[in-house]
MDTraj code that builds the backbone (N, CA, C; nanometers):
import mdtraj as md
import numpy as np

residues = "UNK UNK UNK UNK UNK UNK UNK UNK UNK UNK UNK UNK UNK UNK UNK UNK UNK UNK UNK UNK UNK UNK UNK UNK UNK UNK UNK UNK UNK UNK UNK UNK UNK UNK UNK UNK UNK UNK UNK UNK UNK UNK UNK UNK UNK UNK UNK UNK UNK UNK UNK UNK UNK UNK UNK UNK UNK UNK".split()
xyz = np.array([
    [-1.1741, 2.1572, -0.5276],
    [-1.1576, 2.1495, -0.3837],
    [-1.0466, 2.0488, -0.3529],
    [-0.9613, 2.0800, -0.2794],
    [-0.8589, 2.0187, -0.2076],
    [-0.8786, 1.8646, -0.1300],
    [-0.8184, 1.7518, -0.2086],
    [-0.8778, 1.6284, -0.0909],
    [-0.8184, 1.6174, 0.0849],
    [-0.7135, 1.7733, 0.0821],
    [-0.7025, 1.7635, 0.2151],
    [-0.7908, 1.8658, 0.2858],
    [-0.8517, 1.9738, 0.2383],
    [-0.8741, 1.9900, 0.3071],
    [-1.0311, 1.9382, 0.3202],
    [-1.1166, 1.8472, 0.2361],
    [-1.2232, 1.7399, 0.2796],
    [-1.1897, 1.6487, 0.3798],
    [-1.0506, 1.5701, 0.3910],
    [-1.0224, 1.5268, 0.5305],
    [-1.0147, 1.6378, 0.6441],
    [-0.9702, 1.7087, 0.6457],
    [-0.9537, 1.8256, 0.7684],
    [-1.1748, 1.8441, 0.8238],
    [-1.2260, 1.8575, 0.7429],
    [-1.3800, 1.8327, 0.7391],
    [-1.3693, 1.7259, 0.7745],
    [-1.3743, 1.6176, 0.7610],
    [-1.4330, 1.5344, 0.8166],
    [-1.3452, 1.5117, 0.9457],
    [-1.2708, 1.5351, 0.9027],
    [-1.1956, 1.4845, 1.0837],
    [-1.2323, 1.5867, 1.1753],
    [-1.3236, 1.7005, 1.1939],
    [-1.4193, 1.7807, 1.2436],
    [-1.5537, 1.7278, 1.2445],
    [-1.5540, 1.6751, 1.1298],
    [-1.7610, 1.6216, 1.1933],
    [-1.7055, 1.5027, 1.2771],
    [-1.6095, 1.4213, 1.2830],
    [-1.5592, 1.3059, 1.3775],
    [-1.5647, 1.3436, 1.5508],
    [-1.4900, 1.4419, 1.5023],
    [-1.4340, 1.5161, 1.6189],
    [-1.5959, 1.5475, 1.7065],
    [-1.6677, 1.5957, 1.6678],
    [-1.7971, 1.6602, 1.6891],
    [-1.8972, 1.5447, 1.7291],
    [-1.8838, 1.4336, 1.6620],
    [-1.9556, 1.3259, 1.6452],
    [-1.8806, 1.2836, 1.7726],
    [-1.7487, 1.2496, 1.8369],
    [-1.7011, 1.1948, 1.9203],
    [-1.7687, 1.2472, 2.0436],
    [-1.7679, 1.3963, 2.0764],
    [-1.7484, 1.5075, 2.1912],
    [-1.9047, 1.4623, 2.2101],
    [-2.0074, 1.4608, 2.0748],
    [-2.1351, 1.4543, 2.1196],
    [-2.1868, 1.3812, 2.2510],
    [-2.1098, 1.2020, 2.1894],
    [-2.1220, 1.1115, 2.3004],
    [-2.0989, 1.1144, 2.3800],
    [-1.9783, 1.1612, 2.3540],
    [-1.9153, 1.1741, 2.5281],
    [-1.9757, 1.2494, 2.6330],
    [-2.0579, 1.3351, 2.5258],
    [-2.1748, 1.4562, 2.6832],
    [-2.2694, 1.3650, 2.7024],
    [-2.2857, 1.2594, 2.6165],
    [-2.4208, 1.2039, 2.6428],
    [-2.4487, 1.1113, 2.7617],
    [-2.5036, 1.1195, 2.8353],
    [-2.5184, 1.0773, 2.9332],
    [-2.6500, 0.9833, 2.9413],
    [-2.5807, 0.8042, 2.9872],
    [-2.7301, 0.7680, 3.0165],
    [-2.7882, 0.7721, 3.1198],
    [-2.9204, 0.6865, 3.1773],
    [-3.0085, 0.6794, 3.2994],
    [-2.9124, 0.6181, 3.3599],
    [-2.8252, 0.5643, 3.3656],
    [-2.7554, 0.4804, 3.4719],
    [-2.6465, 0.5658, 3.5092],
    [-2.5716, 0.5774, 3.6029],
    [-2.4364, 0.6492, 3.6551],
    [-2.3651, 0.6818, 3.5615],
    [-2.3381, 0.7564, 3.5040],
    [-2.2020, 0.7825, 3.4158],
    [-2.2276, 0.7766, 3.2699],
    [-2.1483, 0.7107, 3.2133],
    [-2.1228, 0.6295, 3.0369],
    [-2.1200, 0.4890, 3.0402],
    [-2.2225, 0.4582, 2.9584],
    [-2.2135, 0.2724, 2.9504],
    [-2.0607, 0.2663, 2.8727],
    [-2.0156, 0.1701, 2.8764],
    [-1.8708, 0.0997, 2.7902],
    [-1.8756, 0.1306, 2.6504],
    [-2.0599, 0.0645, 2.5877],
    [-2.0338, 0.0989, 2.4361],
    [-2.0005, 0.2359, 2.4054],
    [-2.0730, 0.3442, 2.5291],
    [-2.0354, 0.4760, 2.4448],
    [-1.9023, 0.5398, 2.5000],
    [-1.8297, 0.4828, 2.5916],
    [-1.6899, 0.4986, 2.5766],
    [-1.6211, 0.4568, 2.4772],
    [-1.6440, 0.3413, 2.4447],
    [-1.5728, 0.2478, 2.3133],
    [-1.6154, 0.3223, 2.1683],
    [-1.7450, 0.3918, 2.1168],
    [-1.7574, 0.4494, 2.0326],
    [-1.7020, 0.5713, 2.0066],
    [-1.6846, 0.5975, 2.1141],
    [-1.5946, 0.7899, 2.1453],
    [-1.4916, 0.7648, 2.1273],
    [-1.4432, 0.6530, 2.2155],
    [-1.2901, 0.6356, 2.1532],
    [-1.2374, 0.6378, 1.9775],
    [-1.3229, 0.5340, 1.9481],
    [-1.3394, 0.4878, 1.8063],
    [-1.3298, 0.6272, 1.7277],
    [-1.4058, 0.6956, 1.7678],
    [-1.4346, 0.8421, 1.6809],
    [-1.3365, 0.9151, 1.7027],
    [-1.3000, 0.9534, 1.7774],
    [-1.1629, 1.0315, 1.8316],
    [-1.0334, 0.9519, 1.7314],
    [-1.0128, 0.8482, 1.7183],
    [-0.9205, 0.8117, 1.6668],
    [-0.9101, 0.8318, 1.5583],
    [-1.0405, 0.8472, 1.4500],
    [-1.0854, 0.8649, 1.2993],
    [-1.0658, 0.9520, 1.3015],
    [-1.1055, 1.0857, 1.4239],
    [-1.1349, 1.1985, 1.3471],
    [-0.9078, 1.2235, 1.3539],
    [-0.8812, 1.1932, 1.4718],
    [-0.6962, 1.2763, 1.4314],
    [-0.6729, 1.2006, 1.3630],
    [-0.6610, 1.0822, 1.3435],
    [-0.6284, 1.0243, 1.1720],
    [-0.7127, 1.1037, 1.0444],
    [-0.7855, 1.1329, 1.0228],
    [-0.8231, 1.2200, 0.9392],
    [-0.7688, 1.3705, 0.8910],
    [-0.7612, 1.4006, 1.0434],
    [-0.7267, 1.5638, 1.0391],
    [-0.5656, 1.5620, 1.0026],
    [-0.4922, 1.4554, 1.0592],
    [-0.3546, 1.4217, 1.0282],
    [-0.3194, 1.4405, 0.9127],
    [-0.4083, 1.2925, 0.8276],
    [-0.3613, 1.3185, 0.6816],
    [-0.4168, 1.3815, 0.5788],
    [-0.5091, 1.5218, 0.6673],
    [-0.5527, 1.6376, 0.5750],
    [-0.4296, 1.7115, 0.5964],
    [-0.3744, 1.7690, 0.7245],
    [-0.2930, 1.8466, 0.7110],
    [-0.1507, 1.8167, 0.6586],
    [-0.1312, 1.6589, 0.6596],
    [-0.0154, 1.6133, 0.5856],
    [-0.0203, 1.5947, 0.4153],
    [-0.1722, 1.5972, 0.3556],
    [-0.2082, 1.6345, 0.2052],
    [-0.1650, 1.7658, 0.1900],
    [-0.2176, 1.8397, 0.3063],
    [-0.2410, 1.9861, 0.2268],
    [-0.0422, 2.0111, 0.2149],
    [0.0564, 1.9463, 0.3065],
    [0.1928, 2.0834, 0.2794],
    [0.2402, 1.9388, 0.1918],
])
top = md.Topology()
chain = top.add_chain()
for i, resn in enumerate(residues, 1):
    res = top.add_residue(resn, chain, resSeq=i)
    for name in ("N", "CA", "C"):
        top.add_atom(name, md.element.get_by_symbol(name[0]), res)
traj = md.Trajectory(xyz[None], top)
């Protein structure tokens, strides 16, 4: 198996893991900060990931 395309995977469960939070909604108005700040966080892993899968794979 290809180590790019295991990054391209994981920068999809990131991706997935990010979008989750972001629907998640708490009891209070909106998104608390931490789960903006964690979505962010994830979002950034997952296109750094997917980046240097698709820059492994050519």
């Amino acid at each position: 198996m290809d180590f790019g395309l295991v990054l391209l995977v994981l920068g999809g469960f990131l991706l997935g893991g990010a979008w989750s939070i972001w629907r998640a909604d708490s009891d209070t108005k909106g998104r608390t900060g931490p789960q903006v700040v964690f979505a962010v966080v994830l979002l950034v892993a997952a296109l750094l990931a997917s980046a240097s899968g698709v820059l492994r794979m050519v």
